[in-house]
N, C-alpha and C positions, 0 to 999 in steps of 0.2 A: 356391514361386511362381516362382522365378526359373528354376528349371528346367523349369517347364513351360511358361515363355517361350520358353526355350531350343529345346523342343520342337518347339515352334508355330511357331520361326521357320524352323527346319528345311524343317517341312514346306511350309512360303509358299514359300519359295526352290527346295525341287524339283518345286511346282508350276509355280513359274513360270519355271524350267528346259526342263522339259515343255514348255511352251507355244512359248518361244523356238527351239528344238530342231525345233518341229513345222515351225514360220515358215522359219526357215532350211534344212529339207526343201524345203519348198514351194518357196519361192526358186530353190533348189536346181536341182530338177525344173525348175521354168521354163525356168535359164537353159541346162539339158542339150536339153529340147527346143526351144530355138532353134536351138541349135549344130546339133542334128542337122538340122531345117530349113533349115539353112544348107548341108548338103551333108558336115558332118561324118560320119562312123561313130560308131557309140553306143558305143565305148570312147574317140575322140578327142575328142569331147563330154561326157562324162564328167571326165574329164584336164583339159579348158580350165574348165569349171564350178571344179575342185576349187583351180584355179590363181587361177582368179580370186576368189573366196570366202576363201581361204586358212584354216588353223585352224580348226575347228568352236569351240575351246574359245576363241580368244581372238577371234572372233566374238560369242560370247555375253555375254563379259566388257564386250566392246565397247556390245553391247547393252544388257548392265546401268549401264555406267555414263550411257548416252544417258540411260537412263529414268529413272535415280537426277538426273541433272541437269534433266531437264525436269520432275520430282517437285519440286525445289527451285525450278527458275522457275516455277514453277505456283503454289507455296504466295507466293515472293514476289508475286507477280501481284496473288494475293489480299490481300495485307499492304496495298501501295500502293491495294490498292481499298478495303478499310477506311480506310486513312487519306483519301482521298479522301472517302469517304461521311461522314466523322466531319469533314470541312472544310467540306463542302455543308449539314452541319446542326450549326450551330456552339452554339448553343443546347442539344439536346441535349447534346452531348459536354461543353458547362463543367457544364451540370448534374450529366451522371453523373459524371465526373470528380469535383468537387469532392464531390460525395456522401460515394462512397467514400474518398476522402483523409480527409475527417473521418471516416468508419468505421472505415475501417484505420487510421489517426493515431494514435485515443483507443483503441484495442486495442491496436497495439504501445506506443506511451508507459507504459500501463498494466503490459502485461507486462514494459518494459525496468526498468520497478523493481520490478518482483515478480525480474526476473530479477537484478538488483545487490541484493536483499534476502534471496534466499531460497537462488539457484543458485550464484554466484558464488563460487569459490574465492579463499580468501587470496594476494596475489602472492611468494609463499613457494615452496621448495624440494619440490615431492615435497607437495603440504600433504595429499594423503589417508593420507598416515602419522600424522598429528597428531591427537592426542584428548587430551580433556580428561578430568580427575577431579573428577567431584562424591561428593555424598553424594547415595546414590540415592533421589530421595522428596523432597529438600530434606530444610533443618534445620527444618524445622517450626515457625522462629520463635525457637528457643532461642538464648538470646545474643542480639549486636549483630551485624548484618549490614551491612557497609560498601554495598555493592552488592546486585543483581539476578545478580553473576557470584562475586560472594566464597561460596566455600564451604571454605575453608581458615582456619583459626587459624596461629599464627606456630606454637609446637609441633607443630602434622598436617604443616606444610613441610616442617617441620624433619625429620621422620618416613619422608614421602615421600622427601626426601632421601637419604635415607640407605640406602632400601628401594625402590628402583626396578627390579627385574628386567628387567620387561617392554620398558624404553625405552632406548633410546640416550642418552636424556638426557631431565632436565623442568625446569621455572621455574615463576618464579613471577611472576604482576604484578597489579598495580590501578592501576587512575582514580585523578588525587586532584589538586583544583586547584591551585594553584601562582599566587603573588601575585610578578607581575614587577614590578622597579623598587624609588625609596626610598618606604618607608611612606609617606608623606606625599602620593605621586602614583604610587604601586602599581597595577596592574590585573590583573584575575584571567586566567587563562589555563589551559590543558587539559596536566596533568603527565598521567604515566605512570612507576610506580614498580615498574621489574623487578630481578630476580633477575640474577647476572652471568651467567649460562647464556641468558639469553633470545635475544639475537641470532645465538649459535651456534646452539643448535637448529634455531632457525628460518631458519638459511642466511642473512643478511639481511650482503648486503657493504655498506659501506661507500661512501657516495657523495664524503666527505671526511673526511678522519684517519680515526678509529679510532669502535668503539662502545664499549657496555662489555661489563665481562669479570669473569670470576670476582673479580679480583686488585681492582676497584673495592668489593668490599662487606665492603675494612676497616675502614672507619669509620661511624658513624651518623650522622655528620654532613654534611651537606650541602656537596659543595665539587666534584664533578662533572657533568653536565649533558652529551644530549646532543640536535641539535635535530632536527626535521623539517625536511625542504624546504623545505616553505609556512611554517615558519615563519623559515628562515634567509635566502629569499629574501626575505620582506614585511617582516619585523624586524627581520633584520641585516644586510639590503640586498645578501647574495647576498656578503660579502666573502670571500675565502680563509680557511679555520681554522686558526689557528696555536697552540703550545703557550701565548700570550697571549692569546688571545681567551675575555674574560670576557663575563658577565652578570649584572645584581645579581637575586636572588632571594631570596624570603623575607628581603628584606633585608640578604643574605649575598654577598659575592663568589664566582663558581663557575666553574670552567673548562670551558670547551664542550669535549669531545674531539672529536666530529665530525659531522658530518650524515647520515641514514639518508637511503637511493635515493627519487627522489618517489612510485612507487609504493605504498610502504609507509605506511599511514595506522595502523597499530595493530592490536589483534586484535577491537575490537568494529564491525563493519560498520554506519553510520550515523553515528560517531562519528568523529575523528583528537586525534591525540595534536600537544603542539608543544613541550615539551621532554620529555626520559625523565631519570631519577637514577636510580642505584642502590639497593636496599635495602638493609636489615641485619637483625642481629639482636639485639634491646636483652638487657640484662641481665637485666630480669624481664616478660617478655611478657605481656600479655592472652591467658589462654586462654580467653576465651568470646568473644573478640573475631571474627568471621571478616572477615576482609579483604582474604583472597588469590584469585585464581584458578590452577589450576593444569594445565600441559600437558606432555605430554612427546612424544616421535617413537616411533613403535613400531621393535623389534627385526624386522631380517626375519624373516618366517615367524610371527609374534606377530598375531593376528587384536583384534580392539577385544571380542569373547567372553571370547577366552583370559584379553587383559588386567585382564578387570572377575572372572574367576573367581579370579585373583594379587591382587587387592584386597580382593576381598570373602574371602578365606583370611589376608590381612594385616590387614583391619579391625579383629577382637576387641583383639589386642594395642595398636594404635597408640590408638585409640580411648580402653583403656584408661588406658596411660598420659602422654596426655594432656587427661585428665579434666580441667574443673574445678573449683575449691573455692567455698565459700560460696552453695552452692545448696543445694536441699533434696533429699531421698536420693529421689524421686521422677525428680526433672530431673536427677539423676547417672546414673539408672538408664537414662533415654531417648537422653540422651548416649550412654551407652556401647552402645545398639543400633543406631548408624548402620553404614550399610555403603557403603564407596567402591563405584564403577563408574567404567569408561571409556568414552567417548562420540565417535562420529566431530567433528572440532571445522575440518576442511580449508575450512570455508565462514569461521571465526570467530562468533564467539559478535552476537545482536542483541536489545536491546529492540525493535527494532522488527518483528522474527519475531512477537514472540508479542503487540504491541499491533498492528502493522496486516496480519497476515498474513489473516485473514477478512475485513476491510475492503476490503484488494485483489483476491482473488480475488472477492469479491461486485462491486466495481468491472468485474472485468473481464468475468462473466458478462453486467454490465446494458450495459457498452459493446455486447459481442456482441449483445446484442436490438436496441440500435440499429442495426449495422453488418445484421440479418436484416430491420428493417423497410427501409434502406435498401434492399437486393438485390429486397425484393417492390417496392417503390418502381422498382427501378431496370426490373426482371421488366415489369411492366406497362409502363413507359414500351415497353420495346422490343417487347414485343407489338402493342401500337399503332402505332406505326414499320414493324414488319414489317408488318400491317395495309393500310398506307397502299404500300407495296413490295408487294402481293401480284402485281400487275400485269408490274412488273419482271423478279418470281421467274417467274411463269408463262413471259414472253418467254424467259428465260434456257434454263429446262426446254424450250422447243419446240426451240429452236437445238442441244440435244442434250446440254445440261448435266447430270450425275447427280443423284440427292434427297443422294450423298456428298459431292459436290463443296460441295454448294448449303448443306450440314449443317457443313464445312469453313469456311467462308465467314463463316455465323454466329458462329461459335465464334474465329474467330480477330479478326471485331467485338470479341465480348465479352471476350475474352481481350486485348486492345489495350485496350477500355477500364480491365480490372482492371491491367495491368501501369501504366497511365499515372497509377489510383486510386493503386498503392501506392507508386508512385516518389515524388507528393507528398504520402501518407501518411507513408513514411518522413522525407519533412521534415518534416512538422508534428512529426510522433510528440516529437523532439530539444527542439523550446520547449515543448510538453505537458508533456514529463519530466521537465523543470529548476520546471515549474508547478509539477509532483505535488510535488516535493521541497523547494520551498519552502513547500507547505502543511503539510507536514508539523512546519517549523520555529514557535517561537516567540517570544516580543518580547526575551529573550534569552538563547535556543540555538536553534543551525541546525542541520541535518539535514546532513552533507557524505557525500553518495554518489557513485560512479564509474560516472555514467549512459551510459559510451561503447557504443556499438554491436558489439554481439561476436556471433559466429558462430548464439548462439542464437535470437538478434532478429531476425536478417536471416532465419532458417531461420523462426520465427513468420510474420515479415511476409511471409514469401513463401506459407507453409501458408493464410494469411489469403487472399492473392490469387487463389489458387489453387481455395478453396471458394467461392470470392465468386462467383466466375465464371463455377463451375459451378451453383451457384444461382439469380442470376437470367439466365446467357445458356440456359441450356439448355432451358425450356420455348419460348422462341420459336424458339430454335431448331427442335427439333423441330416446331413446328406451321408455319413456314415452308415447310421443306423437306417435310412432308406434305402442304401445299396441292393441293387437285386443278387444274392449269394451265389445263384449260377452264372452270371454273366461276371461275377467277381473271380468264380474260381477258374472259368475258362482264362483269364486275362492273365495267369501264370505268374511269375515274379516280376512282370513289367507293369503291373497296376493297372486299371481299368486306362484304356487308349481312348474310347467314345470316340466321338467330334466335335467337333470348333464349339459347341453349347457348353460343351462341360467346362470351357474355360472363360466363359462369361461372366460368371459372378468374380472371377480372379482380378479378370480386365475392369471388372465394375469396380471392386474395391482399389485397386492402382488408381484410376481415376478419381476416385474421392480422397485420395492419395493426395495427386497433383493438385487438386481442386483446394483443399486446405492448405495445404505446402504455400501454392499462390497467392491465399488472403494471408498468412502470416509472413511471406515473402515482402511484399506488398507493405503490410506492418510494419516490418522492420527497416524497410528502408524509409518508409515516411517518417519514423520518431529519429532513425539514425540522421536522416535530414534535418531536419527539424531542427534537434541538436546542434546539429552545425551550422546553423541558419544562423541559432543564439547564441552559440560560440566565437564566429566571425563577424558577429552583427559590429560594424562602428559605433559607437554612442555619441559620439561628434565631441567625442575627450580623449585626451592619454591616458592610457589602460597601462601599457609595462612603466615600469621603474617606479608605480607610484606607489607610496605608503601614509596611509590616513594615521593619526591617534586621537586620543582623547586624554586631555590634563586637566586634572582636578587639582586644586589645589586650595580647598575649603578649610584643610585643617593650620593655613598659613597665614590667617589671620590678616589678610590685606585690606584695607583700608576703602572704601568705597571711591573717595576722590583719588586714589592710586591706582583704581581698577584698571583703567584702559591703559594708564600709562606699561605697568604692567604687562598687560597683554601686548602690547605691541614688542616688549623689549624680550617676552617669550619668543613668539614668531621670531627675532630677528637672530635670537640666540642659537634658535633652531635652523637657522639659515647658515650661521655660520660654521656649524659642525662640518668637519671634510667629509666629502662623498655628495652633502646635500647642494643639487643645483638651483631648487627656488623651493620656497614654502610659502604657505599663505593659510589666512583663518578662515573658516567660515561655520557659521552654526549649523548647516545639513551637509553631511556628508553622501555625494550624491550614488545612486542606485545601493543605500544602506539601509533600506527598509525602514526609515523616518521619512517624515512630512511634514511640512507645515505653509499652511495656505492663509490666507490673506481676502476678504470680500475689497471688490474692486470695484470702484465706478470711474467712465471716461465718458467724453461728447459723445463717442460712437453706441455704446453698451456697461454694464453692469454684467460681473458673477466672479466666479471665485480662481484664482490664481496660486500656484505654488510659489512660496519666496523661500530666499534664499540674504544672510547676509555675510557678506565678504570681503575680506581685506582686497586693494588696490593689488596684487600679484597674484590674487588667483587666477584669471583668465592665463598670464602666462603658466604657470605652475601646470593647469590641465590642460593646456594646449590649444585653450577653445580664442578662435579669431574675431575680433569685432566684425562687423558687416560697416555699419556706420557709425559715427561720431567717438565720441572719447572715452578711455578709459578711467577708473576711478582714480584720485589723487588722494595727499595725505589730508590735503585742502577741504576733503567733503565730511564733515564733524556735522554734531547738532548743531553746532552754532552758524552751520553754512546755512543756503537754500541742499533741501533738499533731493536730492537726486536719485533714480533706475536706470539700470540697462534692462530690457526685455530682447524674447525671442521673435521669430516670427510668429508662433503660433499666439501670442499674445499679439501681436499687430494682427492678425488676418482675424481675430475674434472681436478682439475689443477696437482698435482702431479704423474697420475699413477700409476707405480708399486713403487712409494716411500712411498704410505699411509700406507704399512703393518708395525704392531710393530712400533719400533722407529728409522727405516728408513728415516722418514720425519723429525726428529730432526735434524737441521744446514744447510736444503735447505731455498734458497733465494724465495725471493719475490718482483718483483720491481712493484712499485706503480705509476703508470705514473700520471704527472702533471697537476692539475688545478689550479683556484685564490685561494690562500688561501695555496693550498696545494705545493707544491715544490714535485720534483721528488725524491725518495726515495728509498733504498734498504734496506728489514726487514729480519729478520734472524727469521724459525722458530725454537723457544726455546718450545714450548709446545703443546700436542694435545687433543683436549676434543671433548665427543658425542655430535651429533645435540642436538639444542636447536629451538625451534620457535622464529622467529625474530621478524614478524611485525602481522602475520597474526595465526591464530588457523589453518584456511583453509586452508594453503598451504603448500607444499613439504618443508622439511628443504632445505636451500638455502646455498650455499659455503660462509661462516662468520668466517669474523677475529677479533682478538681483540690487541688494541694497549694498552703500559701506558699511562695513559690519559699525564702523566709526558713530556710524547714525544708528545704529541700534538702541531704542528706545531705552533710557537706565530704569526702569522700573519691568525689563525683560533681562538685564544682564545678570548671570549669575557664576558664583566659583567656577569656573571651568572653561573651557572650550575646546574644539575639535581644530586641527591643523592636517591640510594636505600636504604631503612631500613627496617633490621631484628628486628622482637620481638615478643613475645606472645601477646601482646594487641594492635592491631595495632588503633586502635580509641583511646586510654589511650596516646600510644605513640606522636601520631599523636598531640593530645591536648598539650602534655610533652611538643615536641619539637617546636612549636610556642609560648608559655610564654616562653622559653626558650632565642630564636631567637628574642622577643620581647623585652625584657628586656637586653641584650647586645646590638642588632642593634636595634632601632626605626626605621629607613630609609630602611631594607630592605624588599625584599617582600618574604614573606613566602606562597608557598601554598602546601598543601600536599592531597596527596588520598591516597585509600585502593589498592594494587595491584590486589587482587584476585576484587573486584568486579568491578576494569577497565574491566579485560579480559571477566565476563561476561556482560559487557555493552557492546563490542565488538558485541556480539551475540543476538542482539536487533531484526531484519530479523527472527534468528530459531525462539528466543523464542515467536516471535507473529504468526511466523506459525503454530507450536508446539500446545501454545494455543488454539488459533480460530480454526485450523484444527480439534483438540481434543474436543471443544466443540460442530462444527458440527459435529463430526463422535457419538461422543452421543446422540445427538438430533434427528440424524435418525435412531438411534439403538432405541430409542425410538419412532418415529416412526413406523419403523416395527412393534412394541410390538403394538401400538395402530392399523394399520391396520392389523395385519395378525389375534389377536383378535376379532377385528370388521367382517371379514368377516368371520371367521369359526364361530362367534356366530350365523353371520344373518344366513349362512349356514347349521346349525344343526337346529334353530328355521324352513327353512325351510323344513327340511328333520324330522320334530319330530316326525312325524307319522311313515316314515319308522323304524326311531332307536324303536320305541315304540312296533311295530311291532318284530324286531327283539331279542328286550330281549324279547315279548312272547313266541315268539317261541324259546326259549331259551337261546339265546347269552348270555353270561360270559360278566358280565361289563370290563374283563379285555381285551376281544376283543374288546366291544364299542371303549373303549379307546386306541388302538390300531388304529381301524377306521380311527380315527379322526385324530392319532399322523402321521398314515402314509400317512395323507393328504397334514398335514403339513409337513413334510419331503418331501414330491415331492418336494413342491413348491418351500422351502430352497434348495433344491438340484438343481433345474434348474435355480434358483436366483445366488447361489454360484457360479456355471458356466461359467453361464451368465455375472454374476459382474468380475469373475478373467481376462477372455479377455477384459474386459473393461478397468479394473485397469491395466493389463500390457500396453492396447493403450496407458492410459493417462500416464501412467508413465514416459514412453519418454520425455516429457514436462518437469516435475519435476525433473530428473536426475541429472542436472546441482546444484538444489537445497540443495540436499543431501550429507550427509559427511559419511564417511563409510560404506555406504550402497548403493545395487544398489534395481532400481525401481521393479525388479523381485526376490526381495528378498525371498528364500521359505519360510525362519519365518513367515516373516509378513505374507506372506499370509495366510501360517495355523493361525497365532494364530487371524486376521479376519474373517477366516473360523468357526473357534470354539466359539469365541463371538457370531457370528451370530445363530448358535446351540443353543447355550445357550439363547437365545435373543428367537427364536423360539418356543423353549421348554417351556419355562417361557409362552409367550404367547398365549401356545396351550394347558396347562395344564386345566387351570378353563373349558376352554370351553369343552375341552374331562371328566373332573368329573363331567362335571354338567350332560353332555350326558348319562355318565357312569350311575348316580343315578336317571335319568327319570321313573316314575311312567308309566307301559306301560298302565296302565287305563283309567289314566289324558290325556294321548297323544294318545290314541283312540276313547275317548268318544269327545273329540273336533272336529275328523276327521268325 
């Protein structure tokens, strides 16, 4: 294409070579036959011409550059007459302006964090060298998985390490909170625990002192630190690092080595880090544990192919031997079929890729339908305007103006008003962005993303402006400048009248009007539903008054044969704080985004289970009812028989025809073996209805529940989780930290609200929900402003006919009739129009939705009937004002 620009322009310039060449003959000639008129000879005439004219070629040059500059005072000319025009109709111009600003705004805002989530490279060295190693397929759930990003055990490191061909270098690192300060008034805070190769690899200098380094991961013990910006500047007030500057953590004194550049937030994008320590390697690691993430730089010439074909050739072996033990020869077996890959990783790794990457892109699609009803919105405003200017254009066209000049003219209107849409587009877009990404946050964790304005956004917003403009300036454009000038200048100050044709392309844009309005009406009530689907969902628990925590209490030195006693005399303490009406332990805290499942075998089937283990008062504590048999006692210890309660969907999987009544009371259960856990056979003693475990969104799943009392001692550890009942769960909540404060100093208390976890859970609906609901407003208002705009221009043109027809008699309540059943076309072939649309797009969004499907008949009527209502509303003033026309006023004008 660029060459055949090339081409073209060629040949424009030795056309118009040509041309000027001919001119400058002519000239030429003139000034020879003066001279010789003057008494010259036609050689000395010739001579004085040539002297006087001087150079043909820089004559011409001469020439070009005259017309190149009255090219450019001509297009200015036009500029100041747009802005002229757009100062004489001030109204218009805030309207379309501000239109588009919100059009363009909520597009670019939208893409600026599609683009900091999705596009956005690491502020790292070279970062398209950088990949990560997984295990290709995931682990499929085997083992404990610390994260969304851990796909390493400490031995596969270890492993890697040792066997890295492919890379210059790799590390290792994970998430993992970090309790700043003394116990006593500790707060949690966002660690980061690498490997001493992490900052080399990744190029990362130093903002003060030093980071860490191989030579730090001699000890396992915590005594280095190293901080973030944001966190040295808001925490430790920005002081200079010296080989003295501590910090107490986990209770320990630690030496800061230095601060990493502000740039640098970590490698998971959405998230930052605020201090980093060092790793190690303990003497007998967890191998089913995965906890690590792992990256290394490629070698040059080393492709992200090559390197997963060097892994998946290294796999068998490392796999092997680092198998682990105490699983069954099934789960050894699957173990050892993983196979590493390497993975382009130069963006960093995001939960928020794979929870809101279809929620933004759907986002940005429904912006776009706005920012398209806006342009027919805007399209028709200016056909009217031009309309009301046919008179003008005509005068302009007689004086000897071209339909290019006049086409020019248009377009540089329209192109003024997009550039001026998207200049305060681009502002808006900046507090939209900072909107999006605090929706994304919840009551507490925030979202920290790097929403700056980068080369991509400005090249969008500008792509935006660009199509906008051609959009809706170019049809009036075009019918301005094809205006026939005599049939314009007969039409006097009332505008070209025509017939019912000339108001077709108005009616057609109205209706793609309605027709989008519909699919994002449509939109918004499906996710607004939706929403309150998972809002109101039961979970088959008590949701108000409850308050979960979590007590650590590691640094208290309790005694292993005093552990349980312990725990039970916690719960019971916690029970008798005032306000609390029951409490109970249990190790998963349910729909808390942990899990932990259990391989199961019974008479009926085999496969895998969520458990749960819990003291004798949790059932009442969450509200949940037995179905059959007993609840647990203080009686059921290790030293008892063993016992479960299950749900139904654990009887309808695993037991058959024993889930009916209390059939399933005293069928076994055996628990096959992992680290931690020993092989075990439970007796069910009890049965209760589904409950949601982890998720709102998903199917009740086959869940047991153990006494936490039989919880294996080779899984117990410092800590546990406790639920609590009560009426005031903010009062309670306060109770039981003074409470916990004033007996333990050393331990760590943190507590939340249960109900407003679960809707923190729902952070995805409710910004759908939202944003969807405020576009589907915006173009409900829309509609209102164009299907108004064009039945007034409408009747203003037809004013003679209606004025006409109340002579001769018309009932105003026919007028309005007239007028109503115009607008009722056009809603009716919008409605249509828009329902096949919304069911296409629906498809897309199905995935999105919770009991509801995308062809919902609700929604669509009750989108249907808004839209009516929205019509009606906007068709109203303009059919009474019709209705009360003076037919005198409206004939004496004709």
């Amino acid at each position: 294409m660029a060459i055949f620009g090339r081409i073209l322009g060629l040949f424009r310039r030795s056309r118009l070579d040509r041309e000027i060449d001919a001119e400058l003959r002519e000239h030429m000639q003139m000034c020879i036959d003066d001279n010789v008129a003057n008494g010259m000879s036609r050689r000395e005439a010739e001579r004085a011409a040539r002297l006087q004219f001087g150079s043909p070629t820089v004559a011409r040059e001469r020439v070009h550059a005259e017309d190149a500059a009255l090219g450019l005072d001509s297009v200015l000319r036009d500029v100041r007459y747009a802005v002229r025009g757009l100062k004489n109709s001030p109204g218009f111009a805030i309207v379309a302006i501000l239109t588009l600003a919100l059009g363009i705004g909520a597009n670019t805002a939208i893409f600026q964090l599609l683009d900091a989530v999705q596009l956005r490279s690491l502020p790292i060295q070279k970062p398209d060298e950088l990949s990560e190693l997984r295990i290709a397929g995931g682990s499929g759930g085997f083992g404990t998985i610390d994260s969304a990003y851990s796909y390493f055990t400490v031995p596969m490191w270890q492993e890697v390490r040792r066997h890295h061909d492919p890379f210059t270098g790799v590390f290792a690192w994970r998430e993992n909170g970090m309790l700043l300060g003394e116990p006593s008034e500790s707060r949690r805070i966002d660690g980061l625990e690498v490997s001493g190769e992490f900052f080399n690899v990744l190029g990362i200098a130093p903002w003060q002192g030093r980071l860490i380094e191989p030579q730090d991961e001699s000890s396992c013990e915590l005594s280095k630190v190293v901080a973030s910006y944001g966190f040295w500047k808001s925490q430790m007030s920005g002081i200079p690092i010296t080989s003295g500057t501590t910090l107490v953590v986990e209770g320990i004194t630690v030496q800061v080595l230095g601060v990493t550049p502000p740039s640098f937030f970590g490698m998971v994008v959405g998230d930052h880090f605020d201090l980093a320590y060092p790793t190690c390697t303990p003497p007998h690691p967890r191998r089913e544990a995965f906890v690590f993430s792992v990256m290394g730089r490629l070698k040059p010439g080393w492709s992200q192919a090559r390197a997963s074909a060097y892994l998946a050739a290294l796999s068998p072996g490392l796999f092997e031997n680092t198998a682990p033990t105490d699983y069954s020869s099934n789960e050894i077996k699957r173990y050892k079929s993983f196979r590493l890959e390497a993975t382009a990783a130069g963006s960093g790794v995001s939960y928020l890729r794979k929870e809101y990457d279809s929620s933004l892109r759907l986002l940005l699609a429904i912006s776009g339908l706005v920012l398209l009803i806006a342009c027919a919105n805007l399209a028709n405003l200016m056909l009217a305007r031009a309309s009301v200017r046919q008179r003008e254009i005509a005068i302009r066209m007689a004086l000897g103006a071209s339909r290019g000049r006049l086409l020019r003219q248009m377009f540089i209107e329209s192109g003024l008003l997009a550039l001026l849409g998207a200049a305060l587009g681009m502002a808006l877009a900046q507090p939209l962005s900072r909107l999006l990404v605090a929706s994304l946050g919840t009551s507490h964790d925030t979202v920290h993303l790097d929403i700056s304005t980068d080369w991509r956004v400005l090249l969008f917003a500008a792509c935006v402006a660009v199509v906008t403009c051609v959009v809706f300036g170019t049809l009036p454009a075009l019918r301005s400048a094809g205006a026939d000038p005599m049939t314009s200048m007969k039409s006097g100050e009332r505008g070209t009248t025509g017939g019912r044709e000339r108001f077709s392309v108005q009616r057609m844009m109205v209706v793609v009007q309605i027709a989008v309005s519909m699919v994002l009406l449509v939109g918004a009530l499906l996710f607004v539903r939706s929403y309150r689907n998972l809002v109101t969902l039961d979970p088959g628990m008590r949701e108000s008054g409850i308050s979960y925590g979590f007590f650590g209490f590691s640094s208290m030195n309790i005694k292993p044969e005093n552990d349980a006693v312990f725990k039970d005399r916690l719960v019971e303490e916690v029970r008798s704080v005032p306000g609390v009406q029951n409490a109970a332990a249990t190790t998963n805290i349910p729909l808390g985004g942990s899990t932990w499942s259990h391989m199961v075998r019974t008479s009926a089937g085999e496969g895998s289970s969520r458990f749960s283990y819990v003291s004798s008062t949790y059932f009442a504590t969450m509200g949940i009812p037995l179905l059959t048999g007993r609840n647990f006692t203080n009686h059921d210890t290790n030293d008892s028989a063993l016992v479960v309660i299950v749900n139904e969907s654990f009887l309808k999987r695993y037991l058959g025809s024993a889930q009916t009544s209390g059939k399933a009371i005293g069928q076994m259960v055996r628990v096959m073996p992992e680290p931690g856990y020993p092989e075990r056979v439970y007796q069910i003693v009890g049965t209760m209805p589904d409950t949601k475990y982890n998720d709102l969104r998903l199917e009740a799943e086959p869940q047991a529940f153990v006494p936490i009392e039989q919880l294996p001692v080779t899984a117990q550890g410092a800590g546990m989780g406790i639920m609590v009942a009560s009426g005031d769960s903010a009062a309670t909540m306060d109770a039981i930290r003074r409470t916990m404060q004033a007996k333990y100093p050393q331990m760590i208390v943190q507590l939340f609200d249960f109900e407003q976890g679960i809707h923190d859970g729902l952070v995805r609906e409710r910004m759908l929900a939202m944003l969807s609901g405020i576009f589907g407003v915006l173009a409900a208002v829309l509609v209102v402003v164009g299907l108004y705009g064009v039945l007034s221009y409408l009747l203003a043109q037809r004013r003679n006919e209606i004025g006409i027809r109340i002579a001769l008699g018309a009932r105003r309540v026919q007028v309005v009739r007239l007028v109503l059943r115009d607008s009722m076309g056009m809603l009716l072939v919008g409605v249509v129009l828009g329902t096949g649309l919304a069911l296409a797009a629906g498809r897309g969004a199905g995935a999105l939705l919770f009991g509801l499907k995308a062809w919902d008949p609700v929604t669509l009527g009750y989108a249907a009937v808004l839209l009516a209502v929205v019509a009606l509303l906007a068709s109203w003033i303009p059919a009474h004002r019709a209705a009360n026309l003076d037919p005198v006023d409206a004939l004496r004008t004709e």
